[in-house]
SELO-864982 format. One record per residue (C-alpha): residue number from 1; residue in one letter; x, y, z. Coordinates in steps of 0.02 Angstrom, whole numbers, plus 50000, padded with zeros to 5 digits. Each point is the difference from the previous one (the first is absolute). Layout:
<nodes>
{node NUM; "A"; {X; Y; Z}}
...
</nodes>
This chain:
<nodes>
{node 1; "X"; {50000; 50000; 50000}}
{node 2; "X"; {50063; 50161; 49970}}
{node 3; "X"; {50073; 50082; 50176}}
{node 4; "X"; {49956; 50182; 49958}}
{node 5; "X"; {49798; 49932; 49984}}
{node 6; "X"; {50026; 49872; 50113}}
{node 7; "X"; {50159; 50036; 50158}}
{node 8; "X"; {50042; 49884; 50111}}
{node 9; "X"; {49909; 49981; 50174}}
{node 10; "X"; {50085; 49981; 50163}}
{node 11; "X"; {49958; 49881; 50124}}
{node 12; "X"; {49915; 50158; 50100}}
{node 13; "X"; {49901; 50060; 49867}}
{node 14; "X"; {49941; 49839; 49957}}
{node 15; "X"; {49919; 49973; 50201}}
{node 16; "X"; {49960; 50170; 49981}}
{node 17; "X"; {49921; 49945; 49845}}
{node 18; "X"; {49914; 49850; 50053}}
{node 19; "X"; {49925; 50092; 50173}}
{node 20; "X"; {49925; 50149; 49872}}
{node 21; "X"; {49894; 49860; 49904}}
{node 22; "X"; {49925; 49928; 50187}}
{node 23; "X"; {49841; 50057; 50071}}
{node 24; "X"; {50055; 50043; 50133}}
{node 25; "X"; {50175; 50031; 49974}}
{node 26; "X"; {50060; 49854; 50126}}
{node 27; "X"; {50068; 49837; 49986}}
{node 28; "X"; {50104; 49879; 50085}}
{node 29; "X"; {50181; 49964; 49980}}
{node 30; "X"; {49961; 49800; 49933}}
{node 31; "X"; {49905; 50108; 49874}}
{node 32; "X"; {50105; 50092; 49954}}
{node 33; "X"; {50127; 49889; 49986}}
{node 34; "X"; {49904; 49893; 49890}}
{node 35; "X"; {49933; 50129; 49872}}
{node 36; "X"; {50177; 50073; 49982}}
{node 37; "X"; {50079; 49817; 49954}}
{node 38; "X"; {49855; 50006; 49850}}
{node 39; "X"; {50068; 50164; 49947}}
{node 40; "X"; {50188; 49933; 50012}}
{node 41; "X"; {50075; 50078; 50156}}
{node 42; "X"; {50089; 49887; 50146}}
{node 43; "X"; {49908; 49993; 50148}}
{node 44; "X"; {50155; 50062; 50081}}
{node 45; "X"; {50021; 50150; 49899}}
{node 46; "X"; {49805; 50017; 50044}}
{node 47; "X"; {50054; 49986; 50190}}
{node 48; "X"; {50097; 50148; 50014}}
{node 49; "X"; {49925; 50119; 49909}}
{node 50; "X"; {49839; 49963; 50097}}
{node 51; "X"; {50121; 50015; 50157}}
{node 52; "X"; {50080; 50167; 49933}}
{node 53; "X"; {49820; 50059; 49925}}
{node 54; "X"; {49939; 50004; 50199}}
{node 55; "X"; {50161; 50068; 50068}}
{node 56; "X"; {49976; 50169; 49861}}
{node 57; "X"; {49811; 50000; 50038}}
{node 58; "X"; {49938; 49930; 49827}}
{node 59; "X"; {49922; 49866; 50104}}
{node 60; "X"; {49933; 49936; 50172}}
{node 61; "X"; {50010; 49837; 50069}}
{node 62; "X"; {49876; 49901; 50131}}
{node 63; "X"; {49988; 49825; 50023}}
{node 64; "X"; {50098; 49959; 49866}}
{node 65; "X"; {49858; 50100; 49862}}
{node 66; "X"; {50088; 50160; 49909}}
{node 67; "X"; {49889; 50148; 49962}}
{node 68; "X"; {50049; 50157; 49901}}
{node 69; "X"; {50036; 50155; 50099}}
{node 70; "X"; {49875; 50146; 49987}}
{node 71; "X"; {50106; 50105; 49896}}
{node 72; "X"; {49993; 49862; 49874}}
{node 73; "X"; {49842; 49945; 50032}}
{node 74; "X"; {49961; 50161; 49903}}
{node 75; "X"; {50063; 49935; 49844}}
{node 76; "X"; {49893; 49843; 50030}}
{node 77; "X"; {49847; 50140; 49965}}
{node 78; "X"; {50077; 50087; 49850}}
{node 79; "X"; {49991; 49832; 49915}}
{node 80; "X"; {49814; 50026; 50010}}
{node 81; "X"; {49955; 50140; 49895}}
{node 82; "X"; {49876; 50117; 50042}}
{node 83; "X"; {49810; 50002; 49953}}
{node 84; "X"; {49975; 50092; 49822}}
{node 85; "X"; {49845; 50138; 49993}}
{node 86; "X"; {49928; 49981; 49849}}
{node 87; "X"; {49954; 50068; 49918}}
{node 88; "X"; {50127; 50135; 50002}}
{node 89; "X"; {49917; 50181; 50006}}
{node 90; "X"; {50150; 50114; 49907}}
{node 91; "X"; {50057; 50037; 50158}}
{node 92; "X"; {50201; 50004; 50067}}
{node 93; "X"; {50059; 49985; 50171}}
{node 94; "X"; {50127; 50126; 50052}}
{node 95; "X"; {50100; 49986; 50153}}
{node 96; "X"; {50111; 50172; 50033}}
{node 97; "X"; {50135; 49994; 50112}}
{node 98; "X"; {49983; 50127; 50143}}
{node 99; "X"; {50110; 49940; 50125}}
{node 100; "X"; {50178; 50066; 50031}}
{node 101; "X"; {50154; 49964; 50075}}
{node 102; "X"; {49992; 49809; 49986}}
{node 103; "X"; {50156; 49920; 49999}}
{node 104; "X"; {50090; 49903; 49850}}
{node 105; "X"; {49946; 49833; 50089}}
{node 106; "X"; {49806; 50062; 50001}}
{node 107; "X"; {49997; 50036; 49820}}
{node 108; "X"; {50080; 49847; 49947}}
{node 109; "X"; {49844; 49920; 50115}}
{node 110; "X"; {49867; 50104; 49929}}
{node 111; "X"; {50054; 49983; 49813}}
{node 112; "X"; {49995; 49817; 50017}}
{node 113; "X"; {49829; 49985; 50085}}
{node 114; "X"; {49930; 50131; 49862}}
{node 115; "X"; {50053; 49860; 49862}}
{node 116; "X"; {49922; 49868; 50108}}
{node 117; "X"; {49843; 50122; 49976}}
{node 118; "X"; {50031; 49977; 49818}}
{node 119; "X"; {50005; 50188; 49981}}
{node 120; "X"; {50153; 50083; 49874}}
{node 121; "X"; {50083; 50182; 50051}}
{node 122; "X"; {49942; 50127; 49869}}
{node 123; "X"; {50108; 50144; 50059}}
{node 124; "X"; {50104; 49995; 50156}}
{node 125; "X"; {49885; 49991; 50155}}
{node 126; "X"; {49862; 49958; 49884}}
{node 127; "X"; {49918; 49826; 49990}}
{node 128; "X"; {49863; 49940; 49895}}
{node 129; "X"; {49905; 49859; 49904}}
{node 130; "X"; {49825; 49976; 49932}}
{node 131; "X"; {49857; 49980; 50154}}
{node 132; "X"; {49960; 49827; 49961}}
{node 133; "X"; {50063; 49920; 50145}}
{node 134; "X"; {49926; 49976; 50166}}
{node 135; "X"; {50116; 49990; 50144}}
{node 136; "X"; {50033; 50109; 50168}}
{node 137; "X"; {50136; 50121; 50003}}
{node 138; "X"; {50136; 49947; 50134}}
{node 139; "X"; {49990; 50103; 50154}}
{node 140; "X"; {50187; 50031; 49987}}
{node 141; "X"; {49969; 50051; 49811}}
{node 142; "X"; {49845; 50132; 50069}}
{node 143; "X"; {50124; 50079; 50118}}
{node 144; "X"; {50112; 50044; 49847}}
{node 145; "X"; {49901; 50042; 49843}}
{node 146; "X"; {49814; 50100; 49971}}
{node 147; "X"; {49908; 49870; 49913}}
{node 148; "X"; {49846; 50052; 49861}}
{node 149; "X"; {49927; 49961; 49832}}
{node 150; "X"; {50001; 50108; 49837}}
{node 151; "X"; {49969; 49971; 49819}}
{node 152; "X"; {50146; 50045; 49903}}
{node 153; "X"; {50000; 50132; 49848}}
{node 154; "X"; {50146; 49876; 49921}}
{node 155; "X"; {49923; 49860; 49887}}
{node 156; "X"; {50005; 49839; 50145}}
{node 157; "X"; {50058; 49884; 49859}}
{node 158; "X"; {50135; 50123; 49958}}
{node 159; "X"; {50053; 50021; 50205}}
{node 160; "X"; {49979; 49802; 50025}}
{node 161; "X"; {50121; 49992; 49854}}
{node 162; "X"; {50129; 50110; 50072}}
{node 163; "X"; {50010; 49955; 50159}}
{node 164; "X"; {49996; 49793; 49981}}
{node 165; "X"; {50093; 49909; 49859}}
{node 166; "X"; {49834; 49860; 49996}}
{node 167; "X"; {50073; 49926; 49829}}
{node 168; "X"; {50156; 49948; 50089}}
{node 169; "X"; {49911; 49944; 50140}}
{node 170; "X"; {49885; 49896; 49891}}
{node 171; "X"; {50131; 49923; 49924}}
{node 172; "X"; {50106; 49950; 50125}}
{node 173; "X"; {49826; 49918; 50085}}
{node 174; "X"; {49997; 49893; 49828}}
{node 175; "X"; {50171; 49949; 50011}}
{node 176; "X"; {49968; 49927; 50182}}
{node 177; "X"; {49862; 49906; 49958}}
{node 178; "X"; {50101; 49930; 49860}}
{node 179; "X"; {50125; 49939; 50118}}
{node 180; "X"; {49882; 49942; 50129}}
{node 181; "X"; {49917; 49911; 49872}}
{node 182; "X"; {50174; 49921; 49932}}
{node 183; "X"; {50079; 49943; 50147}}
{node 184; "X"; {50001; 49815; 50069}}
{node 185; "X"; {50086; 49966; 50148}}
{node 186; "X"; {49949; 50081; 50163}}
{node 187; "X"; {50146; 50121; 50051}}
{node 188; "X"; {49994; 50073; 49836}}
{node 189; "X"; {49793; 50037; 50012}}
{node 190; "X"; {50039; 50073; 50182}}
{node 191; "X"; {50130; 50131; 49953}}
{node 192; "X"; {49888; 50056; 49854}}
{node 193; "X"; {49851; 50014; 50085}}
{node 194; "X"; {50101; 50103; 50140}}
{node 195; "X"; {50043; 50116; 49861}}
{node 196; "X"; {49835; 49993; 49936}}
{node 197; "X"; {49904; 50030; 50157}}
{node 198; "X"; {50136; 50176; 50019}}
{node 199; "X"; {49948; 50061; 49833}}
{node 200; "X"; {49816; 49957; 50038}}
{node 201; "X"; {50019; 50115; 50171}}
{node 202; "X"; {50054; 50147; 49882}}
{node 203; "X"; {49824; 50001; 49890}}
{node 204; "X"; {49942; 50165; 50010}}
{node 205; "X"; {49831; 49934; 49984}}
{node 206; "X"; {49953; 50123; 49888}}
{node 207; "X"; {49797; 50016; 49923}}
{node 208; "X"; {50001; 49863; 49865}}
{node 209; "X"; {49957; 50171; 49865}}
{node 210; "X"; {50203; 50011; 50005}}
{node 211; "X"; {50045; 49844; 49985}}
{node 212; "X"; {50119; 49951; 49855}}
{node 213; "X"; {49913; 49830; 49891}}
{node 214; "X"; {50066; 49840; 50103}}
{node 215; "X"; {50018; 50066; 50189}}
{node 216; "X"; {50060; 49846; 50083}}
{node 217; "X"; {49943; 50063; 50181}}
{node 218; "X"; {49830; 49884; 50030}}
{node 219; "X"; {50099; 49858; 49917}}
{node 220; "X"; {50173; 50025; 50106}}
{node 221; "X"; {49886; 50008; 50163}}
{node 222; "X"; {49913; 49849; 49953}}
{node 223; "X"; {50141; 49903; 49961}}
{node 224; "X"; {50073; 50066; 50178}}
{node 225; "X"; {49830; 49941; 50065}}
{node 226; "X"; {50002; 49832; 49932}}
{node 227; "X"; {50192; 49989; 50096}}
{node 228; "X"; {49944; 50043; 50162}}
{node 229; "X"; {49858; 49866; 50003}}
{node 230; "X"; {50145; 49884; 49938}}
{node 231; "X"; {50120; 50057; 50143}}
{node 232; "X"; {49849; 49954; 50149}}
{node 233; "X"; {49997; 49829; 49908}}
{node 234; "X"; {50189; 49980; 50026}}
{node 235; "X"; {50076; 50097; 50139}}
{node 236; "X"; {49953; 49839; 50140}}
{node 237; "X"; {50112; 49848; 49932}}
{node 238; "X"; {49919; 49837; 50007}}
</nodes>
């Protein structure tokens, strides 16, 4: 497979990996263990990365069951997209930064919750995206921006073509499911759909008017769907 569509995946990402597809995110070492001998890693490679995953926080341990953190239990929800409005009314969300004197470590923080929120900076300080999406600012995100909803003079399909590149996304979408249709032995299917699953998280679940012919998104998600109900069938060895 090629490594630029498809990199390698640590032992950590792949528990981290594994955790992110269970509802809830917890799951015992013998688990574990087993699912990442499936996806070609040693169970004593597996061993310490759980054991250094707990010791940097990644992970807690109780009677012997791991369960992601909080901070990346977060991530476990960005998997699952928000609930569309449709239909979609014209309308744009704007989110205005207001706050000042945040430091460097703040802003790093905010930007990457904003692209969790699937909204794209328009100017500096200035975020935005069609109002098709419904989901609750985050408290820390009200405290920082002045949230509203306008209809822009700009032609949308001209703005939603400036500010998101949706052919490349499109096509890259096509090439995974290429792969993940391709591939026959089970390492090689996990590390794609890891990749996958990333490039699914960055959809900027856009109203289906802008979408280019061919948007993989419903397909790539149920493919990822499909996986998950596989991993419950196989994460307790028999």
């Amino acid at each position: 497979m090629e490594e630029s569509l498809v990199p390698p995946v640590s032992a950590r990402s792949a528990v981290l990996s594994l955790l992110l597809g269970a509802n809830p995110p917890s799951l015992s070492g013998r688990e574990i263990v087993a699912a990442m001998g499936l996806f070609g890693v040693a169970e004593s490679t597996t061993r310490v990365a759980l054991t250094r995953m707990v010791s940097g926080g990644d992970l807690t341990r109780s009677d012997g069951v791991y369960t992601l953190s909080g901070r990346l239990a977060q991530r476990q929800r960005d998997v699952e997209p928000p609930h569309r409005i449709e239909p979609w009314n014209g309308q744009w969300e704007m989110a205005v930064v207001t706050a000042s004197g945040r430091s460097a470590g703040d802003r790093v923080a905010f930007r990457n919750v904003m692209r969790r929120l699937r909204v794209v900076e328009l100017r500096e300080g200035v975020w935005t995206r069609p109002a098709n999406l419904h989901r609750r600012w985050p408290d820390e995100i009200r405290g920082v921006v002045t949230c509203f909803e306008a209809v822009p003079q700009a032609d949308s399909a001209e703005l939603v073509e400036r500010l998101w590149d949706l052919e490349a996304w499109s096509e890259r979408g096509r090439r995974y499911l290429e792969v993940l249709g391709a591939v026959e032995d089970e390492p090689s299917r996990f590390r794609a759909m890891v990749a996958a699953v990333h490039h699914l998280q960055t959809d900027p679940m856009l109203p289906e008017q802008f979408h280019p012919a061919g948007w993989p998104a419903a397909e790539l998600a149920a493919v990822y769907a499909d996986y998950r109900d596989w991993l419950a069938q196989i994460r307790e060895p028999g």
